[in-house]
C-alpha positions as CSV (number, residue, x, y, z in Angstrom):
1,X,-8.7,108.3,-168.1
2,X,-11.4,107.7,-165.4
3,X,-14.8,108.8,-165.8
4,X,-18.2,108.0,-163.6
5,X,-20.3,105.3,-164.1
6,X,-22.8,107.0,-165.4
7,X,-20.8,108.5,-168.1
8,X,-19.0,105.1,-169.2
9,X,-22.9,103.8,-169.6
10,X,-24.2,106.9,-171.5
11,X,-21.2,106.6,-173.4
12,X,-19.7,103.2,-173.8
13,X,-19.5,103.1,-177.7
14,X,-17.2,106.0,-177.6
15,X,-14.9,104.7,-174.7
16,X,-14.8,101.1,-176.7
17,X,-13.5,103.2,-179.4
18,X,-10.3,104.6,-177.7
19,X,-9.4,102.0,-175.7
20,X,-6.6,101.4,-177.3
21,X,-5.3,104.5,-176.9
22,X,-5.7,104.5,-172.9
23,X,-6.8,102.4,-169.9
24,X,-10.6,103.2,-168.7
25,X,-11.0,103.6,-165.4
26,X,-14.7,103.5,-164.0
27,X,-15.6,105.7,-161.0
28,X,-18.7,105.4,-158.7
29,X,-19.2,107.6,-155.7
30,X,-15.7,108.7,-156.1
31,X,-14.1,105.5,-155.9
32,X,-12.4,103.6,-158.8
33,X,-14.6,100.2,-159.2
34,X,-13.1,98.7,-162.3
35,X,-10.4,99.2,-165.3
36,X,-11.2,98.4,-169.1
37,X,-8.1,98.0,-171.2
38,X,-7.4,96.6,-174.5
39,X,-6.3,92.6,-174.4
40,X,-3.3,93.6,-176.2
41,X,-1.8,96.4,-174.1
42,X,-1.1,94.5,-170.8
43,X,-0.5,90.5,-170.5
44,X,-3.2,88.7,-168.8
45,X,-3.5,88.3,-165.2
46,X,-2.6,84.5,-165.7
47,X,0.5,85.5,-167.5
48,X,1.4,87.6,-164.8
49,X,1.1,85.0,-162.3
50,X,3.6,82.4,-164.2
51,X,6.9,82.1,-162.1
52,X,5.4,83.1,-158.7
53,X,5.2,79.7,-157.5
54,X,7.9,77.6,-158.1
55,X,6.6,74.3,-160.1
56,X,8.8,71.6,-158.0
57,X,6.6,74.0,-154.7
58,X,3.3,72.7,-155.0
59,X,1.4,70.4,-157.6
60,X,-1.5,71.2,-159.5
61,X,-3.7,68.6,-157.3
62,X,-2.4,69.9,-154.3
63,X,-3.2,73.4,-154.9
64,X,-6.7,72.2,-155.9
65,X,-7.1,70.2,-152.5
66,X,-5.6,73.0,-150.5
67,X,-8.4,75.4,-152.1
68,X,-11.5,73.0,-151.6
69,X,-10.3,72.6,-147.8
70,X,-10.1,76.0,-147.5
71,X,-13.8,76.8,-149.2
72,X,-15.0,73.8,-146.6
73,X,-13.6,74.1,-143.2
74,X,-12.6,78.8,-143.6
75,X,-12.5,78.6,-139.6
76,X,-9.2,76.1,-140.0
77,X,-5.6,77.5,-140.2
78,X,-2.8,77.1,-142.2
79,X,-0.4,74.5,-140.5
């Protein structure tokens, strides 16, 4: 279901109501801006996620270093 911003606001009681029923997708100026679904109908994002990176690929700590360089130096590239 998508329906403006303006209606989800006006409205919000009755779209909390049947979100079980159906994903919520919020319009504004004609473009989709965000999705409300229930918890239960989809796994998380993080779920989703599990499995893309191999574990033996990159360590927790590395990952973490490789994102704080990246917030520090964005000019530098990938080697």
């Amino acid at each position: 279901m998508v329906v403006t911003a303006t209606k989800f606001k006006a409205r919000i009681g009755l779209y909390l109501d049947n979100i079980s029923k159906d994903n919520i997708y919020i319009s504004k100026n004609g473009k989709i801006i965000a999705k409300l679904s229930s918890p239960t109908s989809e796994p998380s994002i993080l779920n989703s996620l599990v499995g893309i990176i191999p574990q033996d690929h990159i360590s927790l700590d590395d990952a973490r270093m490789e994102r704080i360089i990246k917030r520090a130096y964005p000019e530098r590239k990938k080697v």
